[in-house]
Structures are given as structure tokens and as C-alpha cells.
Backbone as CSV, one residue per row, in Angstrom:
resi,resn,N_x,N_y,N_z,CA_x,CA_y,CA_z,C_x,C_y,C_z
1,UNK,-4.376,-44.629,31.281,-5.314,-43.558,31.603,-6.427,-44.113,32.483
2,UNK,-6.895,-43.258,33.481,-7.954,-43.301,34.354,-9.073,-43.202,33.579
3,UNK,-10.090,-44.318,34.057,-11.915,-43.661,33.319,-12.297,-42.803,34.596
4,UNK,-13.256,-42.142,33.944,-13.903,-41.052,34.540,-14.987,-41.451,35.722
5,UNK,-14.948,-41.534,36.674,-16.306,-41.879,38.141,-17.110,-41.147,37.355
6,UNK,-18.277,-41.905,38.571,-19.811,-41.177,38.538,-19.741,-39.650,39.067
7,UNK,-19.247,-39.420,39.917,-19.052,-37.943,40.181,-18.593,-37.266,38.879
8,UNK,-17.742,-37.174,38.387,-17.049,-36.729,37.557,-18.007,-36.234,36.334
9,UNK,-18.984,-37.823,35.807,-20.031,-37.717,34.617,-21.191,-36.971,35.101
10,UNK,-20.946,-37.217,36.552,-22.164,-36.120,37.281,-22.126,-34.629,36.788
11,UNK,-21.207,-34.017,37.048,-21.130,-32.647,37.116,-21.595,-32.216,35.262
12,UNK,-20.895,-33.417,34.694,-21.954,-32.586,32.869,-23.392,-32.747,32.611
13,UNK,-23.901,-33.933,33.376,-25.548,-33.577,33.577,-25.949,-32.615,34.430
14,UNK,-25.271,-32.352,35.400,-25.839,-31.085,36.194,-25.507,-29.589,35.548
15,UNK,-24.394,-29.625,34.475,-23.866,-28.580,33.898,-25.128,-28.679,32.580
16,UNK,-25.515,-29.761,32.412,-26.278,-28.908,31.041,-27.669,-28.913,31.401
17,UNK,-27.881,-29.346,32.687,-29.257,-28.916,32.787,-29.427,-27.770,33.979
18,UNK,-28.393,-27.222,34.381,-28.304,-25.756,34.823,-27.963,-24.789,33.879
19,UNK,-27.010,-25.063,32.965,-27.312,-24.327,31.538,-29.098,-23.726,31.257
20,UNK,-29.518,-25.000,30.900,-30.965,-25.112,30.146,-31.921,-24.123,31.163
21,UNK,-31.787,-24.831,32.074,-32.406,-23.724,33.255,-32.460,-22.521,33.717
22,UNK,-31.380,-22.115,33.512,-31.351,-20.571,33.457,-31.515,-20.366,32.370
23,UNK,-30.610,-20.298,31.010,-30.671,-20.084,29.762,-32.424,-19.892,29.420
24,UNK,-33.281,-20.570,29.685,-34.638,-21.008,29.150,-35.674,-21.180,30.729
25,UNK,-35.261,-20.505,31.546,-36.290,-21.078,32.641,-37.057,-22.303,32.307
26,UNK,-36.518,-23.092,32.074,-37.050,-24.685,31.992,-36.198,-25.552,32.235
27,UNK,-36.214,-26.583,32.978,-35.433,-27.547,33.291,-35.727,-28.779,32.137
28,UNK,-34.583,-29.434,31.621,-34.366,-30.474,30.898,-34.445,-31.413,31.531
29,UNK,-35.482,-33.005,31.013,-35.528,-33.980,31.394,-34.290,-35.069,30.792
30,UNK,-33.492,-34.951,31.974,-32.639,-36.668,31.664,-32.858,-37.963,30.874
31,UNK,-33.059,-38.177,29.689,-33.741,-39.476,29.278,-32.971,-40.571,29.385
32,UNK,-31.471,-40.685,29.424,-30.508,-41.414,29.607,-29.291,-41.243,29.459
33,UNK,-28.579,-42.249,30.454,-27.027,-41.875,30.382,-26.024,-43.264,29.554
34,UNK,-25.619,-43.677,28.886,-25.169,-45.076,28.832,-24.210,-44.875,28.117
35,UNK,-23.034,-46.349,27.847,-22.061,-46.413,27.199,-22.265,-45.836,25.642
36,UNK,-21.827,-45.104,24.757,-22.034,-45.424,22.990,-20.872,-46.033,22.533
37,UNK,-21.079,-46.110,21.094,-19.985,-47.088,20.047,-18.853,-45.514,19.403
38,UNK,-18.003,-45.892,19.048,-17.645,-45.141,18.664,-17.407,-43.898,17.844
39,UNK,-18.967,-44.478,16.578,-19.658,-43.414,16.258,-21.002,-42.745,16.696
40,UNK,-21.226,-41.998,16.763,-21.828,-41.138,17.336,-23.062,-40.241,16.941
41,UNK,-24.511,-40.538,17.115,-25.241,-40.358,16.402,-25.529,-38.719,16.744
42,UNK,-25.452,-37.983,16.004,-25.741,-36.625,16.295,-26.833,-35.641,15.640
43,UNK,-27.253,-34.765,16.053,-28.235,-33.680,16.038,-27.376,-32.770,14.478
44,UNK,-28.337,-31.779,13.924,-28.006,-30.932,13.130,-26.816,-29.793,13.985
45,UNK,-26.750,-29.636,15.096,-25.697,-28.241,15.513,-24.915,-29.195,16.504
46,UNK,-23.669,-29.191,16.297,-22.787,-29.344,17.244,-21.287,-28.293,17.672
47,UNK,-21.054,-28.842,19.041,-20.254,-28.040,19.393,-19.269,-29.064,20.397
48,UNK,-17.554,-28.886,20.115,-16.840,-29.364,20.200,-15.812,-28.978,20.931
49,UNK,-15.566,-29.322,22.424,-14.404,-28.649,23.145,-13.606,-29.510,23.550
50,UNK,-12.050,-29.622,23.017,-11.464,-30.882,23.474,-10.269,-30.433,24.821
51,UNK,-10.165,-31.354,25.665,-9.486,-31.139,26.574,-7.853,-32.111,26.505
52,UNK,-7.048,-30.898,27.270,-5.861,-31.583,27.559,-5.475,-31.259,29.020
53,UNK,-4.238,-31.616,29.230,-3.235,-31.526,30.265,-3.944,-32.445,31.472
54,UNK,-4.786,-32.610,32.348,-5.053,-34.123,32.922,-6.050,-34.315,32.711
55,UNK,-6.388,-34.159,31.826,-7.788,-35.057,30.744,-7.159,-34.996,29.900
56,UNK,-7.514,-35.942,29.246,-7.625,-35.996,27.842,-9.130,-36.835,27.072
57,UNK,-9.166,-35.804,26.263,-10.654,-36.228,25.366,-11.461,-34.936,25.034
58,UNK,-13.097,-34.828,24.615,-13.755,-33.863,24.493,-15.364,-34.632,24.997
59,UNK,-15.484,-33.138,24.813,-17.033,-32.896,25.048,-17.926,-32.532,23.714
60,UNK,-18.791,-33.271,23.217,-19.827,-33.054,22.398,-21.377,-32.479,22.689
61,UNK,-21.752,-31.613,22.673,-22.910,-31.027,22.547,-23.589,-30.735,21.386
62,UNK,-24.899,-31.912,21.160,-25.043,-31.631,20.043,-26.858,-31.717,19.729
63,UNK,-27.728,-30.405,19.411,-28.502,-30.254,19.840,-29.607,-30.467,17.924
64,UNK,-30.738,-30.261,17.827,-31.333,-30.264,16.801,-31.388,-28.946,16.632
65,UNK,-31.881,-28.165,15.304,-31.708,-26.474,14.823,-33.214,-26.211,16.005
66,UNK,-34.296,-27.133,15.517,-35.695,-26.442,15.930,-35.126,-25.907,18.027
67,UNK,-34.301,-27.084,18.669,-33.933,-26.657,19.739,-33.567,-25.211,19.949
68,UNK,-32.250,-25.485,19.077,-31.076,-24.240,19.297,-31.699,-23.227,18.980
69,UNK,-32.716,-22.895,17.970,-33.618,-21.573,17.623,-34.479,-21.412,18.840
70,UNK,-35.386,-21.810,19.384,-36.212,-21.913,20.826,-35.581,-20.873,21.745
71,UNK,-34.307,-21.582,22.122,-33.155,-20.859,22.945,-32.739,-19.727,22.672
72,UNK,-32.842,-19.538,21.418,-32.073,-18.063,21.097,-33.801,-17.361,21.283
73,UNK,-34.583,-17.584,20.624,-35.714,-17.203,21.218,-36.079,-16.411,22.338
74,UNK,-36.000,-17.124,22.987,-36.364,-17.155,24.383,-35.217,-15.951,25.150
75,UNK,-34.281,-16.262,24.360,-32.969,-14.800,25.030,-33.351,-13.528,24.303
76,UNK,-34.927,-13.644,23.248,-34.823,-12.365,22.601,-34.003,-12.049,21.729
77,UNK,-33.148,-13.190,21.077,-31.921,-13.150,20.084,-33.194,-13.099,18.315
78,UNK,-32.657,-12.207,17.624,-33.684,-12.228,16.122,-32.723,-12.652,15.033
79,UNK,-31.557,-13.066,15.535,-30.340,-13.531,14.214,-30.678,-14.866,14.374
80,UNK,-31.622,-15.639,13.940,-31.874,-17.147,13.848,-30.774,-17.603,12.156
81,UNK,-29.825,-17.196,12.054,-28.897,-17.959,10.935,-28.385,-18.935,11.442
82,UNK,-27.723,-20.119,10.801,-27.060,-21.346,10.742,-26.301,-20.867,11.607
83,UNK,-25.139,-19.685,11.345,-24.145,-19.438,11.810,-24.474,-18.953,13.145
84,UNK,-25.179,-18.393,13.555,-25.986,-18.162,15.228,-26.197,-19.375,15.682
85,UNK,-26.369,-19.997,15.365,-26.722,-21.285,16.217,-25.834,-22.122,16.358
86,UNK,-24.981,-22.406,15.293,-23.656,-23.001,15.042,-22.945,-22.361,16.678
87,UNK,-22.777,-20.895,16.399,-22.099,-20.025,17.897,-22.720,-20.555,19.234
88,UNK,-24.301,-20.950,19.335,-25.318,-20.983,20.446,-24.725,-22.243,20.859
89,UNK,-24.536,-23.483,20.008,-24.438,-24.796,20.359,-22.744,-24.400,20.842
90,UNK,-22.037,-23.781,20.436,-20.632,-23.838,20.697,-20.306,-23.278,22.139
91,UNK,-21.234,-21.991,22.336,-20.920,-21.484,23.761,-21.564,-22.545,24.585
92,UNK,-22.504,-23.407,24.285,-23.127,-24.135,25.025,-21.811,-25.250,25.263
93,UNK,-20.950,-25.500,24.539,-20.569,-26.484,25.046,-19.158,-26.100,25.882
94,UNK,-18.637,-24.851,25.488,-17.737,-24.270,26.155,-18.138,-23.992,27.792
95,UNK,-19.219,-23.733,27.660,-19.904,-23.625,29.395,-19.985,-24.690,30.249
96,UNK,-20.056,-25.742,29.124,-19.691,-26.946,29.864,-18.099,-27.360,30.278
97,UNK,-17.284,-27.118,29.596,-15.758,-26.993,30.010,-15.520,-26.604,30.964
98,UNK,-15.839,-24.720,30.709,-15.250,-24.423,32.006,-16.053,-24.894,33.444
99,UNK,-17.213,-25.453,33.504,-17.864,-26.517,34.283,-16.682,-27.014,35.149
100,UNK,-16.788,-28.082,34.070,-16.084,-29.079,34.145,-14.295,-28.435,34.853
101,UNK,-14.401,-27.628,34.400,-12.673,-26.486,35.052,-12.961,-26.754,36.382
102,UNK,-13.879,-25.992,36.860,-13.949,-25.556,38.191,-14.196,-26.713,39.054
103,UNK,-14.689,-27.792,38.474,-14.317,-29.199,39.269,-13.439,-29.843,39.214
104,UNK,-12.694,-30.270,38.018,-11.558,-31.265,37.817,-10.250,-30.770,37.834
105,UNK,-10.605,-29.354,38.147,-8.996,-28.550,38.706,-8.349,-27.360,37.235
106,UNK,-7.420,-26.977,37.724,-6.846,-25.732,37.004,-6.103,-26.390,35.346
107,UNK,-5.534,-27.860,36.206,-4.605,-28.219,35.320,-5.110,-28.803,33.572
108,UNK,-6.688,-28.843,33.881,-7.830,-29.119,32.821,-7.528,-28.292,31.390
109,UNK,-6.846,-28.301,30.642,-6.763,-27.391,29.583,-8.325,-27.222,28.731
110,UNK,-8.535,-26.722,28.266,-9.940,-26.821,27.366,-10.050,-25.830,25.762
111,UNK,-10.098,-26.032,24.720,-9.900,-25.475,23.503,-10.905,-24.873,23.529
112,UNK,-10.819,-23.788,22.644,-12.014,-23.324,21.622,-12.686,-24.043,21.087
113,UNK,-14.023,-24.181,21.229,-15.222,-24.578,20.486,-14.938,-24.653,19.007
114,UNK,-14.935,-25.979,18.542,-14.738,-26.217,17.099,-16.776,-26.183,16.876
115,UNK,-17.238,-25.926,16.214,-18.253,-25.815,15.716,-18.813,-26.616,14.030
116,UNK,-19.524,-27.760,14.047,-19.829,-28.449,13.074,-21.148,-28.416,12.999
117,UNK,-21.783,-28.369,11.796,-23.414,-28.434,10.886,-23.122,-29.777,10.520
118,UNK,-24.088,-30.895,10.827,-24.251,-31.818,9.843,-24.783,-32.761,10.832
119,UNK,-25.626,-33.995,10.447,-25.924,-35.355,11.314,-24.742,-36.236,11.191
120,UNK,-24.014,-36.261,10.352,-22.571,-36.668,9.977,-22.163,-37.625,10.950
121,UNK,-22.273,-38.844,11.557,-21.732,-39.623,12.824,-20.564,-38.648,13.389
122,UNK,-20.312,-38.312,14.756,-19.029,-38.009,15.394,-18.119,-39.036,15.596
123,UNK,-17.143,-38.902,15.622,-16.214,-40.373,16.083,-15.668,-40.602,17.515
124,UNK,-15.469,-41.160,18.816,-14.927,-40.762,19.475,-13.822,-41.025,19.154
125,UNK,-12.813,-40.531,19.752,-10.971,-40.667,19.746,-10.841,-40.759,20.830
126,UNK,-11.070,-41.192,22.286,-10.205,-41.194,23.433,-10.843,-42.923,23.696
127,UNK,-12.068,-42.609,24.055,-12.323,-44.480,24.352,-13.225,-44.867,23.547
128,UNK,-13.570,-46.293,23.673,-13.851,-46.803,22.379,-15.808,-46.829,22.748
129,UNK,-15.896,-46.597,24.115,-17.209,-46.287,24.049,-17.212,-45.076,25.105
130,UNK,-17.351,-44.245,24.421,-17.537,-42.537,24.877,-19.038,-42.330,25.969
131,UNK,-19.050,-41.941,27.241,-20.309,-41.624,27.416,-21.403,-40.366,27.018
132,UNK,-22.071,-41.416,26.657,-23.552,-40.197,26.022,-24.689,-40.074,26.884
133,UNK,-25.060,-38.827,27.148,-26.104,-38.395,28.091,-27.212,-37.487,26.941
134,UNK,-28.153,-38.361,26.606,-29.829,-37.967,25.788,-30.635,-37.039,27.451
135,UNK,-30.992,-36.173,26.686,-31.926,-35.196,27.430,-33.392,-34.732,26.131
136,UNK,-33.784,-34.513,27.006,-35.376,-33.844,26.102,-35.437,-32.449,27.014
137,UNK,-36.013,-31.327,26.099,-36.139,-30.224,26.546,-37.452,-29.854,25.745
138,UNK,-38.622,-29.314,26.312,-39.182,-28.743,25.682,-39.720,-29.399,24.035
139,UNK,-40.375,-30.763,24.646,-40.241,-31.921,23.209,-39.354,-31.947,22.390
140,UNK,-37.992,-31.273,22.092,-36.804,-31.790,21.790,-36.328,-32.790,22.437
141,UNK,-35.123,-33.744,21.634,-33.688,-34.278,22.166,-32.641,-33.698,21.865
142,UNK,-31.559,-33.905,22.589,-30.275,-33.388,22.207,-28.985,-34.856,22.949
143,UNK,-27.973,-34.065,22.901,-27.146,-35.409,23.357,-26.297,-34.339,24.088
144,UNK,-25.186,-34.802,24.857,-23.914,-34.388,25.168,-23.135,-36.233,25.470
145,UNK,-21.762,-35.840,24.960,-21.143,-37.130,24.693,-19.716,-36.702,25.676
146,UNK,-19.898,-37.311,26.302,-18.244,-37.266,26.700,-17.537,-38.055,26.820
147,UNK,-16.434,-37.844,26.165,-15.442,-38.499,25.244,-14.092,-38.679,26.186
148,UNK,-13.796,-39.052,27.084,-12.107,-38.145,28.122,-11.948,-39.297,29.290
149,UNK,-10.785,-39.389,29.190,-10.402,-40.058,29.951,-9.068,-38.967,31.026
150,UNK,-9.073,-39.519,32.464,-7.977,-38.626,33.322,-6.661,-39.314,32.554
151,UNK,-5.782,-38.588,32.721,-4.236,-38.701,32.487,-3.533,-39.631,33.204
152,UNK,-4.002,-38.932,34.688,-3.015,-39.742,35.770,-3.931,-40.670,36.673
């Protein structure tokens, strides 16, 4: 399997901070991009989209509750439950997929948003150090992890 270029890791920092930006008229500050270990330190809401057919791996988006409530906020959303936000972090990371679609081609398969509550370490499964991109929004952190390696 192919690792992923800088272009490639490009387009999910530009995908979640054009997310944030529209979503919240505020732009998210980049705090860092670097290798992680295989577990995976995560936020209270995550959201999980794994890819096949010439990727293989996933995408982690995984934000703190005080974040993910802000956001729904700010859209005028008044269902602040677990389970709303659980959904908020999940479309968030599905938006990043199909992102990621419209650059890395058709043949990109991408799942349904598995959706997890917990700080619980994530594990990666594709490489043994997954890249993680830390952002701050609005004195929050959050992470997005991507986990994928190309096929061919």
C-alpha cells in the first residue's frame, strides 16, 4: 500500500476548517499536524467513516461535547442531547469523506458514520502511526485522525 502525500493530508485540513467556517462563521486555528501511536487520544464525541476500494483506512473526527453543543448552537439547533451531538460529530465527519470523494476519485468507497461517546483511546488499524491533525476553535480542541493508506 501507498502512504498518503501532503496534498492528499491537505485536503482534510482544508475540509475541516471549511466545515468550521461556514458551519460557525469562524475559522479554526491549526495547532498541529504530526505522526500518532496507534492509540489514539480522543475527545468525548466521535465520528467514524471508514473507507474502501482505493483507500483503505478511516477518518476520525473527534471533538469535546462543550464544542459540538456551540455548533449546534450557533445553527439555532435546541436538541442539545448526547444523541444530537453523537449525529453532529458524525455528519461532521461524513463531510469530510465525501471531501475527500471529490478529490481522491469515484473509486473511494466511504461507510456510514459509525458514531462513538467515550475518551476511550481509538486504535488505528491501517498504519501503525495514523496522521492526527489538533485544531482549536473557539478555545476548544478537537482532533481529526486519519488513518488510510492508497491501495494501489
Amino acid at each position: 500500500m501507498a502512504t498518503l502525500n501532503e496534498t492528499d493530508l491537505k485536503l482534510f485540513v482544508d475540509s475541516i476548517r471549511n466545515y468550521l467556517l461556514v458551519t460557525t462563521r469562524q475559522e479554526p486555528q491549526i495547532t498541529s499536524a504530526f505522526l500518532g501511536t496507534a492509540d489514539i487520544e480522543a475527545f468525548e464525541f466521535n465520528g467514524i467513516v471508514t473507507f474502501s476500494g482505493s483507500h483503505n483506512g478511516h477518518v476520525i473526527v473527534s471533538m469535546p461535547d462543550k464544542l459540538v453543543r456551540e455548533i449546534l448552537l450557533l445553527q439555532h439547533e435546541t436538541d442539545l442531547r448526547d444523541s444530537n451531538l453523537l449525529d453532529t460529530v458524525g455528519e461532521i465527519a461524513n463531510t469530510l469523506a465525501g471531501n475527500a470523494r471529490k478529490t481522491l476519485g469515484s473509486e473511494l468507497e466511504i461507510s456510514v458514520p459509525v458514531k462513538v461517546q467515550g475518551t476511550q483511546g481509538m486504535k488505528a488499524r491501517v498504519r501503525q502511526r495514523p496522521y492526527v491533525i489538533t485544531l482549536r476553535w473557539n478555545h476548544y480542541s478537537a482532533m481529526v485522525c486519519v488513518d488510510m493508506d492508497r491501495r494501489h
